[in-house]
N, C-alpha and C positions, 0 to 999 in steps of 0.2 A: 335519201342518201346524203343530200347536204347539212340536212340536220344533223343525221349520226356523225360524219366529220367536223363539225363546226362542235360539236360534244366533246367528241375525242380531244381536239386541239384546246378546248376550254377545261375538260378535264386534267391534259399535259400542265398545262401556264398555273393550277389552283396548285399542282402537285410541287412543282416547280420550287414555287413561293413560300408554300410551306415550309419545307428543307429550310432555308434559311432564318426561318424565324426561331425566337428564344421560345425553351417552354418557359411559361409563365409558371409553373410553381419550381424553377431551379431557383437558385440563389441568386443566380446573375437577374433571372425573368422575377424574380421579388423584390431586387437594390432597386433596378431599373424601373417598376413602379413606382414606390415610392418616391423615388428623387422625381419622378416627373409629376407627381402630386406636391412635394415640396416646392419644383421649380413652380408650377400655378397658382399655386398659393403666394409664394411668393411674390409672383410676378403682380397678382393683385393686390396684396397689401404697398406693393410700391407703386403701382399704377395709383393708387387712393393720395399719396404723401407728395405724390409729381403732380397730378392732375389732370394724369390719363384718364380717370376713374373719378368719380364722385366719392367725394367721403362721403363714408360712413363710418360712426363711431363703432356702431354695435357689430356689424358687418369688420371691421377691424378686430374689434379685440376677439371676434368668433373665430376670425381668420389667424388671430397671433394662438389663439389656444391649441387649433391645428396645426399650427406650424410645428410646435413646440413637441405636439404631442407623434408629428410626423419624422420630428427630428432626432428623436433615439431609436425610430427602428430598422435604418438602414444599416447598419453598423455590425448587428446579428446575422446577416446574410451576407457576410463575406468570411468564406470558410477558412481555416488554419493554411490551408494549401490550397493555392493557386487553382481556380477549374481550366478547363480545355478549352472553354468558349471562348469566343470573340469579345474580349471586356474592351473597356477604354478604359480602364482600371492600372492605371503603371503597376511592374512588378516590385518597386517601394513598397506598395502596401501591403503586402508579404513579408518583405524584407524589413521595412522599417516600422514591425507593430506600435512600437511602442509609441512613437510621434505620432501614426497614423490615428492610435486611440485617444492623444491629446487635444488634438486638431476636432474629432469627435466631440470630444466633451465640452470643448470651447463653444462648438454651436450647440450645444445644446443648453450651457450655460446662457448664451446669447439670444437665444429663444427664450428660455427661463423669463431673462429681464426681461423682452419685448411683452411676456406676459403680465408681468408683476406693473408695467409701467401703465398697462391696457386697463389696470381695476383703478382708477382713478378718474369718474367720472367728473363732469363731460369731459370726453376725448381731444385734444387741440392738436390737428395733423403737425404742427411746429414743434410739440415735444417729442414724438412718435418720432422723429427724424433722425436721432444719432443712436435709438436702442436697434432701428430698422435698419441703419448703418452701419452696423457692430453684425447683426445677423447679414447681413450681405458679404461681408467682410471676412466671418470666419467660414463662407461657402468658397471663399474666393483663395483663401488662403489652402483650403484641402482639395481644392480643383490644381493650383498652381503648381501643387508637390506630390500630387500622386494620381492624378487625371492625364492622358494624352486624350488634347483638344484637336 
C-alpha cells in the first residue's frame, strides 16, 4: 500500500514538471539550445585566454570553428511573430528586426575573425584576446537590447 502511494505522489511531482518545460523541438526549445552550447563554448575558449583552463591551441581553434559555426543558427528560430512561451526574449525582437538581424550578423562576423585569426599556427593565447573580445562583445551588445536578464 505504501509503495502504490509513494507511486502515485512520485508519479504527481514527474507530471507536474513536465508541464513546465519547453518542447525541445519548438523554436524557443531550439534558440535555447543552442545559445547554451554557444554560452559553453564560449565559456571555455575564455576560460583558456584567462587561465581558468589550460590552453590549448588546437582545442581553441576547434572550439572557435564551433563557435562560429553555432553562431548563425540561433537566428532561424525566432519566428516572424512572437510565440506564447515564456522567452526571455524582449518584444524588440519582433519589433525591432532589422537591428536585431544587425546585431546577428555582427557576431557572426566576430566569430568569422575569431576563426580566421585560429589558422595561424602556433596559437599565442595574447593574440586570440581582442578577436575573443569582439565575440564577447557582440553577445553582450544583443543580450543588452533585446534580452530581459
Amino acid at each position: 500500500m505504501m509503495l502504490k502511494r509513494l507511486s502515485v505522489v512520485l508519479l504527481a511531482c514527474l507530471t507536474l514538471t513536465a508541464c513546465g518545460g519547453v518542447d525541445p523541438n519548438s523554436p524557443l526549445g531550439q534558440r535555447k539550445t543552442i545559445f547554451k552550447q554557444m554560452l559553453k563554448t564560449s565559456e571555455d575558449l575564455g576560460g583558456m585566454l584567462r587561465g581558468r583552463l589550460a590552453f590549448d591551441g588546437q582545442k581553441f581553434a576547434d572550439g572557435a570553428v564551433k563557435l562560429d559555426a553555432l553562431s548563425r543558427e540561433p537566428w532561424k528560430h525566432f519566428p516572424q511573430v512572437r510565440e506564447e512561451d515564456e522567452t526571455s526574449a524582449r518584444p524588440e525582437v519582433w519589433q525591432q528586426q532589422a537591428r536585431f538581424q544587425d546585431l546577428a550578423q555582427q557576431m557572426e562576423a566576430s566569430t568569422a575573425e575569431l576563426v580566421a585569426v585560429t589558422r595561424t599556427q602556433p596559437l599565442q593565447a595574447a593574440e586570440l584576446a581582442a578577436p575573443m573580445n569582439k565575440v564577447e562583445a557582440a553577445c553582450k551588445a544583443c543580450h543588452t537590447e533585446f534580452r530581459n536578464h
